[in-house]
C-alpha positions in Angstrom: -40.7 -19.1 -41.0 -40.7 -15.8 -39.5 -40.7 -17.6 -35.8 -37.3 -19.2 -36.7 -36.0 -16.3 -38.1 -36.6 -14.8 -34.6 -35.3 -17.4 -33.2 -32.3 -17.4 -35.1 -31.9 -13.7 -34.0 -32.9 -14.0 -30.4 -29.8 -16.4 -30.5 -27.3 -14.1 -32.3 -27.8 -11.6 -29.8 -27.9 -14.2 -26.9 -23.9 -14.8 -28.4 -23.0 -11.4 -28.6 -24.3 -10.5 -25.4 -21.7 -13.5 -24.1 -18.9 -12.3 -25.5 -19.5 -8.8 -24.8 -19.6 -10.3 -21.3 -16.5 -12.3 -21.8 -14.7 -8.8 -23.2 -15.7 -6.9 -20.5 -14.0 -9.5 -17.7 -11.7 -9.5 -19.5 -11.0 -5.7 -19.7 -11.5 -5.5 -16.3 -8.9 -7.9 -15.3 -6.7 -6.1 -17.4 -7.2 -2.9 -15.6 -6.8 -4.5 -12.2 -3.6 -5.8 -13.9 -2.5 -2.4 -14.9 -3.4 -0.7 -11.5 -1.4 -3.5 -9.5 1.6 -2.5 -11.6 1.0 1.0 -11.1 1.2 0.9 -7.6 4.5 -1.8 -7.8 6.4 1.3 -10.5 5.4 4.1 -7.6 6.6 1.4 -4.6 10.1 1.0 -6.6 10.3 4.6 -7.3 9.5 5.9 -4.1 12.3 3.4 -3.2 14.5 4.6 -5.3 14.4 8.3 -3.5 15.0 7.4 -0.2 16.4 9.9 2.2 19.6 8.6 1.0 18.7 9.7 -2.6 17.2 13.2 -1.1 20.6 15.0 -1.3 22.9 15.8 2.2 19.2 17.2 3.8 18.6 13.7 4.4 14.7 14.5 4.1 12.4 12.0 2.4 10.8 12.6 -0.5 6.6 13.0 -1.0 4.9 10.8 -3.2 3.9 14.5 -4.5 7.7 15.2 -5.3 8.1 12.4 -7.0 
């Protein structure tokens, strides 16, 4: 009896070991996600002050401005 409550154990924590694993793709494919639409937001914004949106110096603006 005690071996198959082991066993019995030894295969709960096999399960939450897989879906820990399955949570933890899929955070990270989340955060890729979120980084990819980071760097989209800063291409549009750095975009959207061009020289032409700099003022009459005509100078571009820094990602550091920004």
């Amino acid at each position: 009896q005690v071996e198959e409550e082991l066993k019995a154990a030894c295969s709960q924590q096999a399960e939450q070991l897989q879906e820990m694993g399955r949570r933890e793709h899929l955070l990270h494919s989340d955060l890729q996600r979120a980084g990819e639409q980071l760097e989209s937001f800063k291409t549009r914004v750095m975009q959207a002050c061009s020289p032409s949106a700099a003022g009459s110096t005509g100078e571009s603006v820094t990602e550091q401005q920004v």
